[in-house]
C-alpha positions, 0 to 999 in steps of 0.5 A: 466261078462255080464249085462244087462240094468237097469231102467232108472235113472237120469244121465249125458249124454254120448258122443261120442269122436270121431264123428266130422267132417272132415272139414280139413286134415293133411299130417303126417310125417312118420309111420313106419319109419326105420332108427336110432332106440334108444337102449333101450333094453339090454341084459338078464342074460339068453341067450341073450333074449332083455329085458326092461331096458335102456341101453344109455342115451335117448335125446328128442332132438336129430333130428331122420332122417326118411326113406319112409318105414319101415322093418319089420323082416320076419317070421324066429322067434321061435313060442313065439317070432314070436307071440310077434312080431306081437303085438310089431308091432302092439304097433310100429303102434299105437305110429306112428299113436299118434306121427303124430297126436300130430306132424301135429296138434302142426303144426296147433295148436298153444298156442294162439289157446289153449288161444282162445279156453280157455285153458291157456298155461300149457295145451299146454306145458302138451300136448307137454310132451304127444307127447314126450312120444309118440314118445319115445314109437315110438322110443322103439318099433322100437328099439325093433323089429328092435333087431329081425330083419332078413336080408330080410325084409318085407317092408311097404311104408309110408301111409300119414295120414289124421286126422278127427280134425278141432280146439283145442277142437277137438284135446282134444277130439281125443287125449283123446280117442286115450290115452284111447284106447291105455291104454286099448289095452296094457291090452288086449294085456297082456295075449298074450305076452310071454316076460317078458322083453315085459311085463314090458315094456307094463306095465311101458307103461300102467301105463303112457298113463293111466295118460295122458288119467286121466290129459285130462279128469280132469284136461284139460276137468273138467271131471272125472280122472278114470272108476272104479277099471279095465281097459278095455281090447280090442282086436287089431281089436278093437283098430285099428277099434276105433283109425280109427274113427281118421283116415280119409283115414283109409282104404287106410292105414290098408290094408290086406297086413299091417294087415298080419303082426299084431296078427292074424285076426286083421281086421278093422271094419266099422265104427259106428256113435252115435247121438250126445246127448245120454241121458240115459234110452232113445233110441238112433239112430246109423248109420252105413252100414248095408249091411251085414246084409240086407241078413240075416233078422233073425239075431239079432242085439246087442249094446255092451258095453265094460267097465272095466270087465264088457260086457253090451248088449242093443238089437238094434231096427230099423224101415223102413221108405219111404220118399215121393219122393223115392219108397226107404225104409230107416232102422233106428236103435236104441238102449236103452243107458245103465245107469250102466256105468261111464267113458268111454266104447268101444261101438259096433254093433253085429249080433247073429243069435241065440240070443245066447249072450255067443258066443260074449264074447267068440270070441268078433270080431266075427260077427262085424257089426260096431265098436267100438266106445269110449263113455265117461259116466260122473259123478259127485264125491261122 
């Protein structure tokens, strides 16, 4: 479904979650790590296939030895589960990132951090259970793939990740867009998965990382706990280029060589930065490299909202400035803030050379110039 803008109304402003300064870096842990898995998986009724289900007792407690890299199965797979794999590597990818996240920053983090910062300490202990589950979903696809693993392996060696959060309030924030990007990434990623052991897993999945983004938006920010009756859906280009705005040495990491081994034309975007007040029915400035399209001046530029099942497009201006002591000229760019949206929406810059506003809801990564982004729309109840 496609929209465009309405009038402007009175409503609360949107925010960006993801624009903070990288005042301070963390080393992460481990990415991809191999080594002992837990077997959650058993076998089905019908030929052996992994399905989901537990099939041992799971123990948070237990102290996993983690290698430098991880082995990733070579492509002998049938087409169908060859096609799996790519996205159980890419959810194996997500949870590695969110597990080293909530680790280094519990390392620099403590309760009475929270406390400073005016959180009490349940909200702590809550964010605790978060990275618990994040390492058990870690833990799950590793098991998984490891499960469809051939003799020769493809191996990755361990990235170390640098995370753009410098105090308390700025890990609620990261942890709250990372939760919400990976609930919409499992939805986008449905339709593609052919396992019915894999999509009850993702489901089970969906239905928790849902909560912990609903907990921290309302319970731990006073904001509201849902967007609307859908999910988002996303692309996995989308949601690697969004979970890279939390990532600063992300380019280093998602080389062409790691995102070979994802679902296919999984690419990372550039990023794309929001003023920091967005206020609706008002123009906005982004920031963004535009290079790509300093080339092609008959191009048109589109914003491009994604919320639940609905694609909001708002047409990109810009201007051209001279400062006084430079012969350069500057292009600032602007876009109209939507008013219909509430709750949080994947924002992203386009470029269609026609106007043609059909081709981006038929291919949504083609023609990317910058994004996505999460923004969070505000509302109050009733």
């Amino acid at each position: 479904m496609t929209k465009s803008l309405a009038a402007p109304q009175q409503n609360p402003q949107i925010r960006s979650l993801f624009d903070q300064p990288a005042l301070q870096s963390f080393e992460g842990e481990s990415f991809l790590t191999s080594g002992a898995g837990f077997d959650l998986m058993k076998e089905a009724n019908d030929g052996g296939a992994p399905t989901f289900g537990s099939s041992t007792a799971y123990n948070r407690e237990s102290n996993l030895k983690s290698a430098s890299s991880v082995h990733f199965p070579r492509d002998s797979l049938d087409s169908s589960e060859f096609s799996d794999l790519r996205f159980l590597r890419l959810f194996l990818t997500i949870h590695s990132i969110f597990y080293d996240f909530y680790d280094t920053s519990f390392s620099s983090f403590s309760a009475s951090d929270f406390k400073k910062a005016g959180y009490p300490r349940w909200v702590w202990l809550r964010f605790h259970e978060i990275q618990d589950d994040s390492k058990d979903y870690k833990e799950f696809w590793k098991s998984t793939i490891s499960s469809l693993a051939s003799q020769e392996d493809i191996e990755f060696v361990k990235p170390i990740f640098q995370f753009n959060r410098h105090d308390v309030r700025s890990f609620v924030d990261h942890s709250l867009a990372l939760e919400t990007t990976a609930t919409s990434c499992y939805v986008g990623a449905i339709p593609h998965i052919n396992d019915r052991g894999y999509l009850t897993a993702v489901a089970s999945i969906i239905s928790e990382t849902s909560k912990h983004s609903a907990w921290i938006n309302a319970a731990v920010k006073a904001g509201s706990p849902w967007n609307g009756p859908f999910e988002t859906a996303i692309t996995p280009s989308q949601c690697l280029s969004t979970i890279s705005n939390a990532v600063s040495n992300a380019p280093s990491i998602f080389t062409d060589l790691f995102l070979s081994s994802l679902p296919p034309d999984t690419k990372i975007h550039p990023h794309l930065q929001l003023s920091n007040s967005l206020v609706p029915g008002q123009e906005a400035q982004i920031t963004f490299n535009d290079t790509a399209i300093k080339s092609d001046p008959n191009a048109h530029l589109y914003g491009v909202f994604l919320h639940g099942t609905d694609t909001i497009f708002a047409r990109i201006t810009k201007n051209e400035t001279t400062t006084l002591d430079s012969a350069d000229t500057q292009t600032n760019y602007f876009i109209p803030i939507p008013l219909s949206l509430h709750g949080s929406s994947f924002f992203y810059v386009s470029r269609i050379g026609d106007d043609n506003l059909t081709r981006l809801t038929m291919n949504p990564d083609q023609d990317v110039i910058a994004g996505p982004t999460l923004v969070i729309f505000e509302y109050g109840s009733g």
